[in-house]
py3Dmol code that shows the C-alpha trace and the ligand (Angstrom):
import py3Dmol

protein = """\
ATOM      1  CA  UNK A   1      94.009  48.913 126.632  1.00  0.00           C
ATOM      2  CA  UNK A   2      92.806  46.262 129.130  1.00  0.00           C
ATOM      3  CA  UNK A   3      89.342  44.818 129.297  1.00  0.00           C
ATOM      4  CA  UNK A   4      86.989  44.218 132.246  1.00  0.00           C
ATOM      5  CA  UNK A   5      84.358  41.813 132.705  1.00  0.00           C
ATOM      6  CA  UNK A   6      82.377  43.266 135.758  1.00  0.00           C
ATOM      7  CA  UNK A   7      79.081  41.612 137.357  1.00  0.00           C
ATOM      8  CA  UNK A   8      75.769  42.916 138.551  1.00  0.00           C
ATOM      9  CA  UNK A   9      75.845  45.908 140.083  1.00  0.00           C
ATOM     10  CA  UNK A  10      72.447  46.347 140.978  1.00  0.00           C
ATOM     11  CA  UNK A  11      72.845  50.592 141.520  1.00  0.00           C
ATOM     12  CA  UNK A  12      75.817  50.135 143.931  1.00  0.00           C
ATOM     13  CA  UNK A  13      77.666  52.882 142.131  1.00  0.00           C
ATOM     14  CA  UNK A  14      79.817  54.071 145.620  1.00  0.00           C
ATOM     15  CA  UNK A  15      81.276  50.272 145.117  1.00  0.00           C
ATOM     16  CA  UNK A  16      81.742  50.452 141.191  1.00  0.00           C
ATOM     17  CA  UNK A  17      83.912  53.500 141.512  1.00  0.00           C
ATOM     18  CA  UNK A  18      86.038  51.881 144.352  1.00  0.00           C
ATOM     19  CA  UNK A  19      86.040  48.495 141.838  1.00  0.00           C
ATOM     20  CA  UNK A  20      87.497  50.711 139.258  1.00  0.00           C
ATOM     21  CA  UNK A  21      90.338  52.693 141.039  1.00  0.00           C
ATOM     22  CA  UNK A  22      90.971  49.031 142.833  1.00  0.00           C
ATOM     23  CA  UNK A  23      92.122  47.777 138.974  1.00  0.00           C
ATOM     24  CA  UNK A  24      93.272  51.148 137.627  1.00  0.00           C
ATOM     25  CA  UNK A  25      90.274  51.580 135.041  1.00  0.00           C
ATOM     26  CA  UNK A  26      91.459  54.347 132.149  1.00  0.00           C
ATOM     27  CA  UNK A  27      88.290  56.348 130.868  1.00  0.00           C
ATOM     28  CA  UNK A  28      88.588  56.557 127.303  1.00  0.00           C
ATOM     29  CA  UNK A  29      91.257  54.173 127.334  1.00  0.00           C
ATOM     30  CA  UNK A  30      90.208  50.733 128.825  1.00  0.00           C
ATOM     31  CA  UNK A  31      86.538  48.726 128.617  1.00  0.00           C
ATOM     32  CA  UNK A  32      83.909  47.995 130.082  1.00  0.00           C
ATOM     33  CA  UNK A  33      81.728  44.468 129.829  1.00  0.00           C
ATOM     34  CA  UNK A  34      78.758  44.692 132.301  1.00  0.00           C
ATOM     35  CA  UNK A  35      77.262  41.244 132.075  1.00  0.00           C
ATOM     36  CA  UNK A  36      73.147  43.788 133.201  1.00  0.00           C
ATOM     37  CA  UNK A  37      71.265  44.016 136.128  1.00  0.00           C
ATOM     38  CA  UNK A  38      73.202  47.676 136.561  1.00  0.00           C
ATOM     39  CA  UNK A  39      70.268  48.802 138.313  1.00  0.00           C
ATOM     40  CA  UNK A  40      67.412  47.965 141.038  1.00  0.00           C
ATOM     41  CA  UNK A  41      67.855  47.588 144.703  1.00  0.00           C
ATOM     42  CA  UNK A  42      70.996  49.147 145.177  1.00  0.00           C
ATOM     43  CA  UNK A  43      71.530  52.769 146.145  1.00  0.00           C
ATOM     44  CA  UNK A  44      72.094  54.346 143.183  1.00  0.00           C
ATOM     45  CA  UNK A  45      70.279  52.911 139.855  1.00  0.00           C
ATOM     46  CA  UNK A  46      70.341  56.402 137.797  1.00  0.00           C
ATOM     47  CA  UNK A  47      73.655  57.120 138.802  1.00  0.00           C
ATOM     48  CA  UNK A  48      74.894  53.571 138.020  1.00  0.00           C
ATOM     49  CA  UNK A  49      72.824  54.089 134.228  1.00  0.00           C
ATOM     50  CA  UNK A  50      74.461  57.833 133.795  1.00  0.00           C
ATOM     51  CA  UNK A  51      78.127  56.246 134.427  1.00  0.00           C
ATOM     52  CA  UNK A  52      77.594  53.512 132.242  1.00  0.00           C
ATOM     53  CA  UNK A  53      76.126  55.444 129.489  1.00  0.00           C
ATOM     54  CA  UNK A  54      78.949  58.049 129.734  1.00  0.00           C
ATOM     55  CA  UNK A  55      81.542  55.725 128.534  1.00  0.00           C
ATOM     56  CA  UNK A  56      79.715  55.700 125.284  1.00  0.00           C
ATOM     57  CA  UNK A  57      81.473  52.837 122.768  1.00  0.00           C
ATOM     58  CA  UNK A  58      83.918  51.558 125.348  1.00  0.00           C
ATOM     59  CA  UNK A  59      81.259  50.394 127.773  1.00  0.00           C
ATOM     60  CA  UNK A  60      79.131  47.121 126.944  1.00  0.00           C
ATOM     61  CA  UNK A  61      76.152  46.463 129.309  1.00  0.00           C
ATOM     62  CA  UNK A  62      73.891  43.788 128.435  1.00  0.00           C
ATOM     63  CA  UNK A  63      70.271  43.076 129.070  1.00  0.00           C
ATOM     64  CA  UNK A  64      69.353  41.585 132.615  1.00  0.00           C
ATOM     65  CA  UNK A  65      66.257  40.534 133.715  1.00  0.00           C
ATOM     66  CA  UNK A  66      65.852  43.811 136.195  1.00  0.00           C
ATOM     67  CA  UNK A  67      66.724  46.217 132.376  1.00  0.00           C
ATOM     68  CA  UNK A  68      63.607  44.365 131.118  1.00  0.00           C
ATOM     69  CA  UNK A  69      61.700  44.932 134.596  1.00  0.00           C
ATOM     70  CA  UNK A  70      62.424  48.017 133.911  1.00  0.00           C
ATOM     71  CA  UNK A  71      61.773  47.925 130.670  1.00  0.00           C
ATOM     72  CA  UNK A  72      58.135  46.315 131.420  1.00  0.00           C
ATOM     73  CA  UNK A  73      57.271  48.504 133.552  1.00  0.00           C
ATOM     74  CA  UNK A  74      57.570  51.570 131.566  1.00  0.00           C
ATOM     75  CA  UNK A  75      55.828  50.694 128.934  1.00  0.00           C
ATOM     76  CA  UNK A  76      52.999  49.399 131.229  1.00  0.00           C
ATOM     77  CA  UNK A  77      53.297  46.226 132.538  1.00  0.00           C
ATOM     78  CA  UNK A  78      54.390  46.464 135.825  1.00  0.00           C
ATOM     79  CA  UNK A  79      56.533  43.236 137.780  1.00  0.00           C
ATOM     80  CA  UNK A  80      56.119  41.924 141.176  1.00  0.00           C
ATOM     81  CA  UNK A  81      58.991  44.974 142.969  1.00  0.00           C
ATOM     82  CA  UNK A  82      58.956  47.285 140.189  1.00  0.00           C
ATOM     83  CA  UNK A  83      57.315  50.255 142.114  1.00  0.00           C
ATOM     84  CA  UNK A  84      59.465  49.254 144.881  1.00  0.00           C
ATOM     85  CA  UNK A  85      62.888  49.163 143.013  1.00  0.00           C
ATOM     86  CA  UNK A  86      61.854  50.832 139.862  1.00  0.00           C
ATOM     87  CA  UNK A  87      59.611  53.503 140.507  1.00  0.00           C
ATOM     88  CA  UNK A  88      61.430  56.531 140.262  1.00  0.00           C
ATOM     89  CA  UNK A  89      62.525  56.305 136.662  1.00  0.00           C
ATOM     90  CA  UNK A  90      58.165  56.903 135.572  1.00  0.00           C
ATOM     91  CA  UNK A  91      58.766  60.132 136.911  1.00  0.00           C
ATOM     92  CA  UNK A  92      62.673  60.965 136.275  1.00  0.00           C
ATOM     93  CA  UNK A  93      63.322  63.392 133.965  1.00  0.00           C
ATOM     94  CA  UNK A  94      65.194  61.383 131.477  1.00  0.00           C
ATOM     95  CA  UNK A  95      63.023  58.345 131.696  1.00  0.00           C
ATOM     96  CA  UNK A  96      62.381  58.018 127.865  1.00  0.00           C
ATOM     97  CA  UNK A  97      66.028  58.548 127.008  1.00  0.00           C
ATOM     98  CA  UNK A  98      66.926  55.886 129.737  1.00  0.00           C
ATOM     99  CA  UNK A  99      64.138  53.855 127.912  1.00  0.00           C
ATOM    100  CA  UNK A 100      65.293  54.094 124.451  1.00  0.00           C
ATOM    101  CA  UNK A 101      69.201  53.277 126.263  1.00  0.00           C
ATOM    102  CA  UNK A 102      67.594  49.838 128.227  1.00  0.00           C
ATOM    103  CA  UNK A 103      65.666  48.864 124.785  1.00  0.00           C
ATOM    104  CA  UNK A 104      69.473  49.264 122.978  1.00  0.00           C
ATOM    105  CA  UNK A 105      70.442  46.551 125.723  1.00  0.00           C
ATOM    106  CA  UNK A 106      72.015  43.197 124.138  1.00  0.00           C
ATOM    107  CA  UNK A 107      70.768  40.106 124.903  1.00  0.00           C
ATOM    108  CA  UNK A 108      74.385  38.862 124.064  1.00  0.00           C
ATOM    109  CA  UNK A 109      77.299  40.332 123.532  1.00  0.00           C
ATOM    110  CA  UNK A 110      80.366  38.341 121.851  1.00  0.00           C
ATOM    111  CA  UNK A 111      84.116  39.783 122.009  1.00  0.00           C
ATOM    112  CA  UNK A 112      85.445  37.422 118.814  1.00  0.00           C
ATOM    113  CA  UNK A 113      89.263  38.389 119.047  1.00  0.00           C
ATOM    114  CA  UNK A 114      89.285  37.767 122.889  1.00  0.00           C
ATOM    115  CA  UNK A 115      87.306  34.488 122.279  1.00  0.00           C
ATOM    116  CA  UNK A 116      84.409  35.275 124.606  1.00  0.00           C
ATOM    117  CA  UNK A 117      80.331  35.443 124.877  1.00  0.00           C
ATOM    118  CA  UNK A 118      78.688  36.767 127.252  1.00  0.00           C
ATOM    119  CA  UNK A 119      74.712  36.797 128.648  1.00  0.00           C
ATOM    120  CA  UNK A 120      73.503  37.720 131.943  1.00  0.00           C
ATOM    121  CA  UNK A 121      72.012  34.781 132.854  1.00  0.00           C
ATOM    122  CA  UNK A 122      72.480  31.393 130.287  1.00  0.00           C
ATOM    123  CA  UNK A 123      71.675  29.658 127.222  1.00  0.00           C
ATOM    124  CA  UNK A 124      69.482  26.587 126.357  1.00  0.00           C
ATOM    125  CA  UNK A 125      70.609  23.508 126.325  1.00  0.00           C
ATOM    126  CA  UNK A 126      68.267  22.248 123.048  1.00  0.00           C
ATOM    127  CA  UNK A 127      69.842  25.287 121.153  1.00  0.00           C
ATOM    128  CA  UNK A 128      72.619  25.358 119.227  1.00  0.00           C
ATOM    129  CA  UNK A 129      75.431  28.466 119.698  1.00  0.00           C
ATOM    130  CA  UNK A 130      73.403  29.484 115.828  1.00  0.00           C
ATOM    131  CA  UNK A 131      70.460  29.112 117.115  1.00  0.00           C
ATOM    132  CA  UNK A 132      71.101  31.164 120.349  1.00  0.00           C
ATOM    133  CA  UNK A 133      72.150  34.030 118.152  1.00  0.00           C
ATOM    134  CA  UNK A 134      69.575  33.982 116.098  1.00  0.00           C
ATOM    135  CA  UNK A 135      67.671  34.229 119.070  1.00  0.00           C
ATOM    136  CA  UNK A 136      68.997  37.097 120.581  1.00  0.00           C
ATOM    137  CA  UNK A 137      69.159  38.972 117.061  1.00  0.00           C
ATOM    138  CA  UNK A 138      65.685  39.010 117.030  1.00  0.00           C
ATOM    139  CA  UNK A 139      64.687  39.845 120.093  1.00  0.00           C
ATOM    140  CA  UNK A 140      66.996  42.924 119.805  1.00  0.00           C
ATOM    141  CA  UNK A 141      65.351  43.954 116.501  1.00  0.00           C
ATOM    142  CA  UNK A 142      61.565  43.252 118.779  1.00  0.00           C
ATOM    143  CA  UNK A 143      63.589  45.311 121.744  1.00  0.00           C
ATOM    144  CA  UNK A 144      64.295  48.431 119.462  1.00  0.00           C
ATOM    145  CA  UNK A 145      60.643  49.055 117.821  1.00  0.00           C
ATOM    146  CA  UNK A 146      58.434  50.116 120.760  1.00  0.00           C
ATOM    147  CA  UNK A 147      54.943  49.163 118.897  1.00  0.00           C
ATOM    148  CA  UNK A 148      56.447  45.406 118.279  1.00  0.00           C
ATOM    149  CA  UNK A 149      57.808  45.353 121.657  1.00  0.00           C
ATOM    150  CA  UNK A 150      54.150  46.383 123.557  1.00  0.00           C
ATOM    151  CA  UNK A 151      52.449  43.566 121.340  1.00  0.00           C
ATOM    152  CA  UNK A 152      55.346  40.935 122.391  1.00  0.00           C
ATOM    153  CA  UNK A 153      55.352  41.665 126.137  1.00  0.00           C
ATOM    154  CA  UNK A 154      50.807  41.799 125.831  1.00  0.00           C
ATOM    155  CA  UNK A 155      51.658  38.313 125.304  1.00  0.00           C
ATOM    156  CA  UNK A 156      54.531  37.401 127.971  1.00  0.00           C
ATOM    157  CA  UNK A 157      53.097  34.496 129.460  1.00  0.00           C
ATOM    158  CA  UNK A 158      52.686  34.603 133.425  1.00  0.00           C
ATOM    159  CA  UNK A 159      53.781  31.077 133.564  1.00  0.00           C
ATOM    160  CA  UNK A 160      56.682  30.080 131.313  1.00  0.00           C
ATOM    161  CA  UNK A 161      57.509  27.067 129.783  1.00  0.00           C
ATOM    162  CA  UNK A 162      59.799  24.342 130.772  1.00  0.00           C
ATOM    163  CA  UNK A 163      61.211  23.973 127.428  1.00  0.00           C
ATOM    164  CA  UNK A 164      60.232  24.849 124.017  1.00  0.00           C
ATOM    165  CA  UNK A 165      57.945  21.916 122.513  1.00  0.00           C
ATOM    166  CA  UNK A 166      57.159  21.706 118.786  1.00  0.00           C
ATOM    167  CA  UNK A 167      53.424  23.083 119.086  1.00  0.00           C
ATOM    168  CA  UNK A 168      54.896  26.543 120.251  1.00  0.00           C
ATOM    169  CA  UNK A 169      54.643  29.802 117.923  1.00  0.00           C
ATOM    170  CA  UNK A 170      57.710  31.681 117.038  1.00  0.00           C
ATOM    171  CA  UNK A 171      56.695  34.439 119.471  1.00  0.00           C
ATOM    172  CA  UNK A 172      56.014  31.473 121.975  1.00  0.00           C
ATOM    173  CA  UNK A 173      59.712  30.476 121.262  1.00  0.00           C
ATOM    174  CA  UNK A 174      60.980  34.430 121.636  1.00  0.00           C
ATOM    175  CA  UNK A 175      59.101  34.654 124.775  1.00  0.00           C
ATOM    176  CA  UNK A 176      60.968  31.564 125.984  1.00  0.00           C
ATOM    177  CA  UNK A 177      64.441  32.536 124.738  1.00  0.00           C
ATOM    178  CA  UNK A 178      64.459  36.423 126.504  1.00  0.00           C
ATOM    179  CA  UNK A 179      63.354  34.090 129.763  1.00  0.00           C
ATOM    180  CA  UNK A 180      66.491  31.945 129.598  1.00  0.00           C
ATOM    181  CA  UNK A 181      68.526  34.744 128.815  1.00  0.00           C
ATOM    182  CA  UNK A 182      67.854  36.907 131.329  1.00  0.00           C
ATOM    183  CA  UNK A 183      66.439  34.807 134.271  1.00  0.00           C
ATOM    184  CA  UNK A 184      67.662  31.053 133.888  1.00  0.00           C
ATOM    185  CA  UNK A 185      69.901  29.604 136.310  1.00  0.00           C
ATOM    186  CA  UNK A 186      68.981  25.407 136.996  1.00  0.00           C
ATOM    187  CA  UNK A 187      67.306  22.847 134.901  1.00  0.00           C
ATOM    188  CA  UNK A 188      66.432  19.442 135.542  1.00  0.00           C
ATOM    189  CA  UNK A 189      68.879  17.014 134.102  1.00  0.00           C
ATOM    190  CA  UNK A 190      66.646  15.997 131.069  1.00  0.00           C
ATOM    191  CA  UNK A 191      66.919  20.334 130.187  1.00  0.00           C
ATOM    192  CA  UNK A 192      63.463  21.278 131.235  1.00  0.00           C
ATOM    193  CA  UNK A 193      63.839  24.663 132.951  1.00  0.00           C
ATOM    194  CA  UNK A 194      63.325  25.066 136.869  1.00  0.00           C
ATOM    195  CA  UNK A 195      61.929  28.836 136.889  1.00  0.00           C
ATOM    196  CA  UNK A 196      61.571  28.375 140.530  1.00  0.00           C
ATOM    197  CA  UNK A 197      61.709  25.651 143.148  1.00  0.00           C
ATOM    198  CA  UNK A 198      58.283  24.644 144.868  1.00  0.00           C
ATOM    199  CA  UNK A 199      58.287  25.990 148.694  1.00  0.00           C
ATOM    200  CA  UNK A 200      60.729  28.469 148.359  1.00  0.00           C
ATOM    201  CA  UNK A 201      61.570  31.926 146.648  1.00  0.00           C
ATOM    202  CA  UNK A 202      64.189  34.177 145.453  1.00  0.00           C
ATOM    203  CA  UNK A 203      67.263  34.146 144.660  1.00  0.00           C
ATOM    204  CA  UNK A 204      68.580  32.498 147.710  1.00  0.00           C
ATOM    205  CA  UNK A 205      66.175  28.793 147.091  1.00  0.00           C
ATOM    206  CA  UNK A 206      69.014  28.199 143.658  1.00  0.00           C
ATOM    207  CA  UNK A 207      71.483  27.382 146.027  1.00  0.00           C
ATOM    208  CA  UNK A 208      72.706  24.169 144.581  1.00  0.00           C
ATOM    209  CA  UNK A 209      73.860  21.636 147.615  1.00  0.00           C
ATOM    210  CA  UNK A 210      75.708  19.108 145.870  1.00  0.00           C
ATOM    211  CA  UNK A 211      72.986  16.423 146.555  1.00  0.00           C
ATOM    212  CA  UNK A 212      70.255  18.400 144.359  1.00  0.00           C
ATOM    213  CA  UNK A 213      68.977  16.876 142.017  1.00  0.00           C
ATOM    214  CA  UNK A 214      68.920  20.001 139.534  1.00  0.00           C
ATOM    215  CA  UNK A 215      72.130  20.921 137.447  1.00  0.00           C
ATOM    216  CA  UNK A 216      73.183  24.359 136.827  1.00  0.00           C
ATOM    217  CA  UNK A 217      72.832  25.566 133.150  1.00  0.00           C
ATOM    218  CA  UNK A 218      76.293  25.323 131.709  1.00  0.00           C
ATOM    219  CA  UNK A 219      76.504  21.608 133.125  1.00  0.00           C
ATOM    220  CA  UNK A 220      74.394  20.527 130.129  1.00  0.00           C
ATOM    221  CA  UNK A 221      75.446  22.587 127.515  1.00  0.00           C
ATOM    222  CA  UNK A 222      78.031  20.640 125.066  1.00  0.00           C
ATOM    223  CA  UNK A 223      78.445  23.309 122.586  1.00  0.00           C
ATOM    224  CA  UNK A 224      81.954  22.915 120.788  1.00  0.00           C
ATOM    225  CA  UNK A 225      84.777  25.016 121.133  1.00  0.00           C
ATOM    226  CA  UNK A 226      86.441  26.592 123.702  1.00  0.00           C
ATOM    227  CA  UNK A 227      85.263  30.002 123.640  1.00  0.00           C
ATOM    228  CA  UNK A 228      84.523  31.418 127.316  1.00  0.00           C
ATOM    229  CA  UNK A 229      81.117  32.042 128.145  1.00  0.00           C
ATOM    230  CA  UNK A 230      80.440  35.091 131.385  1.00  0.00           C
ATOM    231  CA  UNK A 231      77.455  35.271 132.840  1.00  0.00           C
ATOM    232  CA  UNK A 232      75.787  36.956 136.080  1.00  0.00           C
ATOM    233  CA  UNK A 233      72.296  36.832 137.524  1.00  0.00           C
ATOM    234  CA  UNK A 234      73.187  34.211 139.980  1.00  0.00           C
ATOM    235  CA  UNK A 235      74.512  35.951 142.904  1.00  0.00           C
ATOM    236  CA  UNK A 236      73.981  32.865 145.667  1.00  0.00           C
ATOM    237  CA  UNK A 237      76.435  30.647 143.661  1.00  0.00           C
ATOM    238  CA  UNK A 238      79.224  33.538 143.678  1.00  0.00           C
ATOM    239  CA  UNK A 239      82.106  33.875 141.498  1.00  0.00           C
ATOM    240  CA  UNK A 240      82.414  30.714 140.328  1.00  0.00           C
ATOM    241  CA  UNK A 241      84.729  28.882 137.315  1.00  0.00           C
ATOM    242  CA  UNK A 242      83.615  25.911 135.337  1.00  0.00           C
ATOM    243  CA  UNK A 243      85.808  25.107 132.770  1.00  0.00           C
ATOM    244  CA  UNK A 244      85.136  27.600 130.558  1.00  0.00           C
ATOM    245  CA  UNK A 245      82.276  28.731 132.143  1.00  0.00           C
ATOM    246  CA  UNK A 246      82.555  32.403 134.551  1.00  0.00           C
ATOM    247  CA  UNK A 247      79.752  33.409 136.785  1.00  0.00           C
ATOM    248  CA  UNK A 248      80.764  36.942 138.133  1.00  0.00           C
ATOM    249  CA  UNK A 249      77.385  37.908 140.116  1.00  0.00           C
ATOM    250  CA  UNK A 250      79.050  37.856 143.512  1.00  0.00           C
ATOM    251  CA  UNK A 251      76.431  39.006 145.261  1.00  0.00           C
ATOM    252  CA  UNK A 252      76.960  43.102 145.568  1.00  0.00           C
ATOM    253  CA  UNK A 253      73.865  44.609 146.893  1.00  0.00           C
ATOM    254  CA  UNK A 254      73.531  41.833 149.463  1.00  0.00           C
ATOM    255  CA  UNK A 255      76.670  42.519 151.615  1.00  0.00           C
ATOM    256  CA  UNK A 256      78.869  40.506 148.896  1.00  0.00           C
ATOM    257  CA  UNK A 257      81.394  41.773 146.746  1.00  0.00           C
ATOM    258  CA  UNK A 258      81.244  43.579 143.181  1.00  0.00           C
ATOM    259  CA  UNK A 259      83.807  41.282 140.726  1.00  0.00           C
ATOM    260  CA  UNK A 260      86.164  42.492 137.972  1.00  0.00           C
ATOM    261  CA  UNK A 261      88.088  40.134 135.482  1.00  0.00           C
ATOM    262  CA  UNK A 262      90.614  41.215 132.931  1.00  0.00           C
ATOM    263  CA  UNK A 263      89.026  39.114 130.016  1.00  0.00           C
ATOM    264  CA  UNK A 264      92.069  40.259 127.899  1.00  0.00           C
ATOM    265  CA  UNK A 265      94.494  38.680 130.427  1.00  0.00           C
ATOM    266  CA  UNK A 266      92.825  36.017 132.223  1.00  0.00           C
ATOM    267  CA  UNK A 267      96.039  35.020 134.236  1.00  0.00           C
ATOM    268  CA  UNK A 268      95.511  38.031 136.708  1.00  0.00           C
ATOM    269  CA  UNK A 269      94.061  37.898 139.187  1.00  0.00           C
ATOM    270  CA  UNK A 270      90.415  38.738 139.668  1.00  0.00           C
ATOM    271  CA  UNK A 271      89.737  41.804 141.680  1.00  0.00           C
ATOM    272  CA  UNK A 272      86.517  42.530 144.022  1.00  0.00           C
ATOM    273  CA  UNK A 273      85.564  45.072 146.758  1.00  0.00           C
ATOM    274  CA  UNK A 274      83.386  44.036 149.394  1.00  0.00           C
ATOM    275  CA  UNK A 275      79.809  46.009 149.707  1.00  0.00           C
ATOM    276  CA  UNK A 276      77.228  46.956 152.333  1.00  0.00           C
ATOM    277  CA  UNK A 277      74.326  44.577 152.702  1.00  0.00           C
ATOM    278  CA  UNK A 278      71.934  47.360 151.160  1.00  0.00           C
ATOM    279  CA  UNK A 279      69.126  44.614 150.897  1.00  0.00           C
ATOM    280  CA  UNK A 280      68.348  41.290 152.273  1.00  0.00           C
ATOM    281  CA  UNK A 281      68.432  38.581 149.711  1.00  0.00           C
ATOM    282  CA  UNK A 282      64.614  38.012 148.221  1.00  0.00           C
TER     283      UNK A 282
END
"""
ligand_1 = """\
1
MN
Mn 69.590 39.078 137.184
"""
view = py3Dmol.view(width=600, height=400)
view.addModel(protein, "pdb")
view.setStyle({"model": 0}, {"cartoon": {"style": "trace"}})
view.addModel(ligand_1, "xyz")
view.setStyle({"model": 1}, {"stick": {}})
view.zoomTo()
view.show()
């Protein structure tokens, strides 16, 4: 059995099946670690969901900030590019069982026997590993019961916080923690959270030129251990290794390439296929 690591995918389905004959995949046989954001923007976001969903137990896709766009937006609180990107699952025939399957999402997913942990976009650094868990534990049990999850998203806050301060409910810190999770990429060197830089937007403003003076996320976090730690959700910095830190958004449905890694052999090498430039970088 081998194990794959793959990045976001973003509904570029034509270049997931070509990543998976490049490395030999196995259906029933091999895995399957999607690290979210399996659809929007790209060409194919149903068919992307469908393939994914197929593999049943021996397919892990986590929860990226374009699963809780989605997310949002079906239960009634439509994001800036939902209609855009999003739009045709309010009127697809299996929108509430593709509902139910994005609520399921993880926030985190951790692979104990292959020494791994994986998020789409980072962790905190003012939590602890514990604390992150905990974290993510309860937002899943929030994710699963529709009722809780209207009242919790009522409440998202249109500006989020830099950090978590100590005058902050618990639902205050939740709202916080699903941010970082799914959307953070740079902080300022103290920890405070850069959600986005002033005068520019999208994706394409967090490239990091080495004279910035913000840090990436896994530059500050000190957490012991040496378990690996894959993330996506930052597709201008590429594939990129840190120590024991793996970014694998490289970029897909913007004319880059769609990453695999073996995360039970980390010696091979890492295979990618290049993709059309479906859409310009926001
Ligand atoms: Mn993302």
């Amino acid at each position: 059995m081998a194990v794959y690591a793959i990045g976001d995918v973003h509904g570029c389905l034509p270049q997931l099946l070509t990543l998976l004959e490049a490395v030999r995949f196995r259906p029933g046989r091999d895995r399957l670690l999607f690290v979210g954001d399996l659809i929007s923007r790209g060409p194919d976001s149903l068919g992307t969901i469908r393939f994914v969903r197929d593999q049943g137990e021996r397919a892990v896709a986590l929860m990226g900030n374009h699963e809780l766009r989605a997310i949002n937006g079906l239960l009634g609180f439509p994001e800036k590019g939902f209609l855009k990107h999003l739009g045709f699952l309010t009127t697809c025939p299996e929108r509430d069982d593709i509902l139910d399957w994005m609520r399921q999402r993880p926030l985190v997913h951790h692979e104990p026997e292959l020494n791994l942990r994986l998020v789409h976009a980072g962790f905190h650094s003012g939590w602890s590993l514990d604390q992150a868990m905990d974290y993510a534990c309860r937002l899943g049990v929030i994710l699963r019961d529709e009722a809780t999850l209207r009242a919790f998203l009522a409440r998202y806050p249109a500006n989020l916080p830099e950090i978590e301060s100590s005058d902050m409910d618990e639902t205050a810190r939740l709202h916080f923690a699903m941010a970082v999770m799914t959307r953070l990429r740079i902080c300022q060197p103290d920890g405070r959270v850069v959600w986005s830089i002033p005068g520019a937007s999208g994706g394409a403003a967090f490239k990091l030129e080495p004279d910035s003076p913000y840090r990436p996320w896994h530059a500050l976090l000190d957490w012991p251990g040496s378990e690996r730690i894959v993330y996506g959700h930052w597709a201008i910095a590429g594939l990129s290794r840190n120590g024991r830190f793996i970014g694998l958004d490289s970029g897909c449905v913007y004319g880059g390439k769609l990453t695999a890694m073996r995360v039970d052999h980390p010696d091979l090498p890492i295979t990618q296929v290049s993709c059309p430039a479906y859409v310009k970088p926001e």
